[in-house]
N, C-alpha and C positions, 0 to 999 in steps of 0.2 A: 214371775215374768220379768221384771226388775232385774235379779239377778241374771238372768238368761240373756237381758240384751243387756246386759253392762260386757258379759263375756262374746256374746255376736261382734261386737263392736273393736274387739284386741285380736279377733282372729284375722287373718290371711289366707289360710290353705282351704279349700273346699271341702276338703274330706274331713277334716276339722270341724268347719262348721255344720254340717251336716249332723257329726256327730253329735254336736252340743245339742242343734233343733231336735232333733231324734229322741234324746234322750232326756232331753226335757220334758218331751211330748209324753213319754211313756210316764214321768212320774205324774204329770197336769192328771193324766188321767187313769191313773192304775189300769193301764192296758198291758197285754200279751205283746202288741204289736205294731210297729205305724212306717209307714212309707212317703215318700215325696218322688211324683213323677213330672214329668215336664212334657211340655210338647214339643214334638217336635216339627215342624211348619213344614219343610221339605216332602216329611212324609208321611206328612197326614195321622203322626200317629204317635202314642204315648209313652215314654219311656222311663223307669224306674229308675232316678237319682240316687237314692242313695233308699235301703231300708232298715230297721232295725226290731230282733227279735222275732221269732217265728221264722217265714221261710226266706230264704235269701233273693232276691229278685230283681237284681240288678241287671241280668240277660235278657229282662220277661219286657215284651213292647206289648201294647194295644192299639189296636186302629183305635184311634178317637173317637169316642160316642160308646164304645163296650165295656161294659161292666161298670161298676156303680163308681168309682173311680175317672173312669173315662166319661162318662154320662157327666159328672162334675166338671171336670175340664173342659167338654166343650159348652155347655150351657151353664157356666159360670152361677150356680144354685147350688148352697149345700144339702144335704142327705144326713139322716138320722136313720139308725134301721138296726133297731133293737134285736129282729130276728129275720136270717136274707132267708127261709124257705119261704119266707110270705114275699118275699122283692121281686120283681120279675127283672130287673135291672142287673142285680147279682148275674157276678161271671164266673161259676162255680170249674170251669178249667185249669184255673191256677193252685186250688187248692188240690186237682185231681194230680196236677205235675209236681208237686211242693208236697202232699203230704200232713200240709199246714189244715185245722181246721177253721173257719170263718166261721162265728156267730152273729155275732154283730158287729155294726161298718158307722163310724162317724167321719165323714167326709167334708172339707172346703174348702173353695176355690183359691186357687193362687194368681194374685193381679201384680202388675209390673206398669207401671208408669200408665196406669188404665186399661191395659191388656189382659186376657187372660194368659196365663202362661202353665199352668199346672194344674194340680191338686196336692191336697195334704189329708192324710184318711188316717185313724187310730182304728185299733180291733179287738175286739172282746174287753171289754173295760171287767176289774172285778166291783165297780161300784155298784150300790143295790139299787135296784132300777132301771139299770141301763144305761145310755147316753140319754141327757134330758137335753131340752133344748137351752138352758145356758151353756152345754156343755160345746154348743155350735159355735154360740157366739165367740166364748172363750179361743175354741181353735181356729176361727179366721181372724180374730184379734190376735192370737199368737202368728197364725200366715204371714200377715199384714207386716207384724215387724221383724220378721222374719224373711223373710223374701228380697227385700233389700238389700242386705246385708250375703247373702247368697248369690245378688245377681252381681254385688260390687265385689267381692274376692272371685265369684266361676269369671265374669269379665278379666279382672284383672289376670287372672293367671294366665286364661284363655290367650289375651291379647300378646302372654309374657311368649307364653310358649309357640304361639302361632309367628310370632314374629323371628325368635329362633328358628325354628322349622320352614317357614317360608324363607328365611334370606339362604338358610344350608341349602333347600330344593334349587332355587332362583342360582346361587354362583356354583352350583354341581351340570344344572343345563345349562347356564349361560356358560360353562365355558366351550358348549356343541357349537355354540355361535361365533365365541370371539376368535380373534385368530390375525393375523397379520397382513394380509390380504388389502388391496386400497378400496375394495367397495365394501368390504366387510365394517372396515373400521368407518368408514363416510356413513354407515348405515348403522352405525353404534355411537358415532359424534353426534349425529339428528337424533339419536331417540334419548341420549342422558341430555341435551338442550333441551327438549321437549317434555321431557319429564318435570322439570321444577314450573311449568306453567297448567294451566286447566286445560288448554288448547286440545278436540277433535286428533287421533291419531289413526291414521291408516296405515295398514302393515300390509305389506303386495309382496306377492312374490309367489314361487309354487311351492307344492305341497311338499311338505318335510323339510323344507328350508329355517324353521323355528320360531315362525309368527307369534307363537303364543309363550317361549321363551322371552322372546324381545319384549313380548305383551305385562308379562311377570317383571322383569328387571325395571321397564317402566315404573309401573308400581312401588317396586321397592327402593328407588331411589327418589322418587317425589314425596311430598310435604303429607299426602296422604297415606302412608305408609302403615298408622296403626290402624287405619279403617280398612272395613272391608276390602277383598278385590273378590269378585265373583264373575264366573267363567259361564258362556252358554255359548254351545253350539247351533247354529241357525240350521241345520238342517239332519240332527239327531232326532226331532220332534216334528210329526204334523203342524202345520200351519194355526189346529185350532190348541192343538196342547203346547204349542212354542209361546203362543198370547197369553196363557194361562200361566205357563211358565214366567215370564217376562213380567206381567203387570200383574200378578196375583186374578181371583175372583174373590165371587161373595158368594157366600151357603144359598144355594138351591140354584147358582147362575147356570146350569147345567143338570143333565143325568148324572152323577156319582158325586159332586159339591157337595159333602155332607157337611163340608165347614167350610168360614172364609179362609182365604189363603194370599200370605204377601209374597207377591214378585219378585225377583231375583232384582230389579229397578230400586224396590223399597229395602231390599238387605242390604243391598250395596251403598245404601244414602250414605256420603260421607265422604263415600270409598273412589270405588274404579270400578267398571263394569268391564268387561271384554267379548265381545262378538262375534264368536271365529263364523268363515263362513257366508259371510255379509251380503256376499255378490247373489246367493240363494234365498234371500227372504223373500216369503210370500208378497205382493201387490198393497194389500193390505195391512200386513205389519209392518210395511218402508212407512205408511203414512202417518204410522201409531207413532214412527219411534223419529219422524222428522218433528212431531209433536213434542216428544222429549225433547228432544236437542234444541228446537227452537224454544220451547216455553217454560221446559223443566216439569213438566205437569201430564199427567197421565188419569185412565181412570181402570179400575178392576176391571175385570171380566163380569158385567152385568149388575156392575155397579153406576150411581151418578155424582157422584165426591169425586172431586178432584185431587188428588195426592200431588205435594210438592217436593220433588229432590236435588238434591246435590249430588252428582254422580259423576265423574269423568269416563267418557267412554272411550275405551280402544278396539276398532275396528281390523278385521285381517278379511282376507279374500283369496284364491289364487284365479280366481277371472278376471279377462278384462272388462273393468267398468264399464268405461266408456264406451263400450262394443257393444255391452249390455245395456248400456242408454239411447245408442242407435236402434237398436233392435226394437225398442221398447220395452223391456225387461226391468228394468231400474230407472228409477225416478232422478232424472237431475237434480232437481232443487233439494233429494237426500245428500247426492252425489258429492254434490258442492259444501253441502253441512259436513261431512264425511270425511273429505280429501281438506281438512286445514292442515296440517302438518304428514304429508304421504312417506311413508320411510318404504325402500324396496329392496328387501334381501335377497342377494345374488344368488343361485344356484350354485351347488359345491362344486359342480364341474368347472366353474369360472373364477374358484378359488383353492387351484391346486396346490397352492403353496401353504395350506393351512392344514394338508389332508396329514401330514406325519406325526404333529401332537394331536387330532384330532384319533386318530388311531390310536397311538400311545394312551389317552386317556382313554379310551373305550375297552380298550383292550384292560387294564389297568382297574376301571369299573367293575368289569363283568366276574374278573378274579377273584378280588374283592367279595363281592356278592354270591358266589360259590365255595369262599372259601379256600379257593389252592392256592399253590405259590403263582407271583407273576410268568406270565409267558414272555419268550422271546418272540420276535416274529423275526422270520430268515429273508433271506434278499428277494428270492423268488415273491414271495409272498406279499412282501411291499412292494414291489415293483409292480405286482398283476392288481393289487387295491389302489394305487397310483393312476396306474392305466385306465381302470375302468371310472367309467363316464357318470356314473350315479344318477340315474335316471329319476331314483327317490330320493334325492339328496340327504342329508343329516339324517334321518329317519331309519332308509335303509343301509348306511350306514353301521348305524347301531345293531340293527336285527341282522346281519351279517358277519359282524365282529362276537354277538353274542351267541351266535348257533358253532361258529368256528372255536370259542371260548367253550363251549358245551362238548364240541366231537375231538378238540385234539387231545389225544392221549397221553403227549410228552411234556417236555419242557418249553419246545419251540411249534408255534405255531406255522402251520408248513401250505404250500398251495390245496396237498389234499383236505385242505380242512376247509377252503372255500366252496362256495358255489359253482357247479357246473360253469357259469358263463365267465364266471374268473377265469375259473383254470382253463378253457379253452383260451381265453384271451393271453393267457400267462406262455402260450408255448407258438401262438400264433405267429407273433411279428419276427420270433428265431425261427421258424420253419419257413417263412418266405423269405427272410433273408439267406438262409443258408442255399435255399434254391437259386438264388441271383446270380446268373453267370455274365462279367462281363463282355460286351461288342466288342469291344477296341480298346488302345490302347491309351489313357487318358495322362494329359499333361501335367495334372498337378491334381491329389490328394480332395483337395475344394473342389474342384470340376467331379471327380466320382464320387463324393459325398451326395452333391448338389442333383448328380444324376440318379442316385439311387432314390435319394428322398421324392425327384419326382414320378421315378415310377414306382415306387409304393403308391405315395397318394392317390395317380392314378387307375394302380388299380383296385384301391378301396373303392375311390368312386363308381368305377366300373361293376365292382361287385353290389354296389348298391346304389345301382343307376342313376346316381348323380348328386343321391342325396346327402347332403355333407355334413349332418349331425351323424348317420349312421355310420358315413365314412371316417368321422373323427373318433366315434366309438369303439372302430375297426382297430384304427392306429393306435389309441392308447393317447389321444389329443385333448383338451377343449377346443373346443367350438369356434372359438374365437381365433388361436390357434393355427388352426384348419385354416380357417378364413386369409390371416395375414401370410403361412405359407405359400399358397396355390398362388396367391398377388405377386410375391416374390418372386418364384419360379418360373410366373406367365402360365399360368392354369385357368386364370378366370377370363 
């Protein structure tokens, strides 16, 4: 054992040390076999780390509480079991999948900073007698210094490599967001300010605009950056599984609690939490979570211990709050916790001047990730993705560029490759212009420009009775647009 933790203690890579514990384990005990599974808290269930000798089971999960292994992990008790036909515990499906046979099972729990986290199980020993009961002690004193040293290298790589992986995700979609645009970058100034403090963040705006991009880059540009960040959507879950979700429970708080469970609140201690969604929480969990914010303190689900964390929360919505606080829908006194630093990402139809790298990198992505040569895209083609209005902003976007990146057949990406209301939109505004015939005979070049442009507009709005988001949809306009034209010309 000495020499086993002189060697625990030099290693770095997980897979390494696993092998060392492993094959340690196998001489401690002249066994056929031994394994180390962990839990896994999210899903209730146990999953084989690393095995050695006999059958391979590194695929193989367990709900938590099955088979003699599982039994050990969650009720933190070892197990001796010289022969499993006599066990009623024994989970004889693994050896029915595996081929492997089980005779005997010496199992003990694995703890982490007082928690249970695992198990550690040997099988089939050739020594005479069986597994005796020092041979119990031995392997949770081997656990013991063992586990440490396993949580300090899976941590450490964990954090190496998550942090790699998260900043490549974070500036692959933050660049959906950035762009040159003046509300764009005003809403990307507030959120790197805001980042270096602990300060409440609200993210507004409508749906597919990239609340939860901005939500991410927050994160990884603040002080918190190797702690957690964990993600829940408030309205992916029932009201009573979004609570369970959020603050964890405790074993029996419920029908199906077969074990206690930490919250997405208590994963995140350190970290960032992020809310999407927010404007939809239940009456009851505004009050849980104005608790958070105000006191830092929460309790399980059918628990009475008070947990204290450290959590930075980022909030997103695409309702309006305050409409929702008239109504009585949302709690003020959340509201005000809520909106400390409010950032509001503009819809892409009010930032056209960003749509042509925004495209170019899409377009550029989706090739990439199938593998062909890049596409061109032809003028038609930019000019009808230009025009149209983006009712899903960034989102559909993406799912539009990627279905056109899937159908075109050549090198250049063509209007037929769009969606129906593209390509209608793409031949629309030359088909009413070519019909234009002028009244008279006009002074000067400005005056028939001026005049054209205003019977277009009018009769978009015509065609859709007046209403000037659909009218600007028509034309191939923003919104905004629309608006400062028709004032120009004397429309409004």
């Amino acid at each position: 054992m000495i020499e086993t933790t002189q060697r625990l203690l030099t290693l770095t890579e997980p897979e390494d040390l696993l092998q060392t514990i492993l094959e340690s384990t196998l001489r401690l005990f002249a066994a056929q076999a031994c394994s180390i599974a962990l839990v896994d808290e999210n899903a209730q269930q146990l999953s084989f780390a690393f095995t050695l000798g006999g059958a391979k089971l590194e695929e193989v999960h367990l709900p938590l509480g099955q088979g003699i292994i599982g039994w050990v992990a969650a009720h933190g008790e070892g197990v001796i079991c010289n022969d499993v036909a006599t066990e009623p515990r024994f989970f004889g499906q693994i050896d029915r999948q595996t081929g492997f046979r089980t005779k005997m099972v010496l199992c003990a729990p694995l703890r982490h900073e007082g928690r249970l986290v695992g198990a550690i199980e040997v099988l089939n020993t050739a020594a005479v007698g069986g597994f005796q009961p020092t041979d119990l002690e031995l392997l949770a004193a081997f656990g013991g210094l063992a586990t440490p040293a396993l949580y300090r290298t899976k941590a450490a790589t964990a954090i190496q490599k998550a942090k790699v992986a998260f900043a490549e995700v974070v500036h692959e979609r933050y660049r959906l967001v950035g762009g040159s645009s003046p509300a764009m970058q005003e809403a990307l100034h507030v959120a790197r300010s805001a980042a270096v403090a602990n300060s409440t963040v609200l993210l507004l705006g409508e749906s597919g605009t990239g609340k939860e991009v901005i939500a991410r880059a927050i994160h990884q540009w603040s002080p918190r950056v190797e702690q957690p960040s964990v993600a829940v959507n408030c309205v992916a879950l029932t009201p009573e599984l979004l609570e369970s979700e959020l603050f964890g429970h405790e074993k029996g708080a419920f029908t199906g609690a077969i074990a206690q469970k930490r919250g997405k609140f208590e994963l995140a201690d350190g970290g960032t939490i992020f809310l999407d969604e927010i404007g939809d929480l239940a009456p009851n969990l505004q009050a849980k979570l104005l608790r958070v914010l105000q006191e830092k303190e929460f309790q399980r689900v059918g628990g009475v211990k008070d947990f204290r964390v450290d959590v930075r929360v980022i909030a997103a919505t695409n309702r309006n709050l305050r409409q929702a606080m008239q109504q009585g829908q949302f709690r003020e006194d959340l509201y005000y916790r809520l909106n400390v630093v409010p950032i509001t990402l503009p819809p892409l139809r009010e930032r056209s001047e960003d749509l042509p790298a925004l495209i170019e990198h899409c377009t550029a992505r989706y090739c990439d990730e199938m593998k062909r040569p890049r596409l061109m895209i032809d003028t038609a083609a930019m000019a009808a993705l230009q025009q149209y209005a983006w009712p899903g902003n960034v989102r559909e976007l993406q799912n539009i560029i990627e279905r056109a990146t899937v159908l075109s057949q050549g090198p250049v990406l063509s209007v037929a490759d769009l969606p129906g209301e593209l390509r209608q939109q793409s031949v629309s505004p030359l088909a009413t212009l070519e019909s234009y015939q002028p009244t008279r005979q006009f002074a000067s070049l400005a005056e028939a420009i001026e005049t054209v442009k205003r019977e277009q507009i009018q009769l978009a709005l015509d065609e859709n009775g007046g209403n000037q988001t659909k009218a600007a949809r028509r034309l191939g306009l923003p919104r905004p647009n629309l608006s400062r034209l028709m004032k120009q010309l004397g429309l409004r």
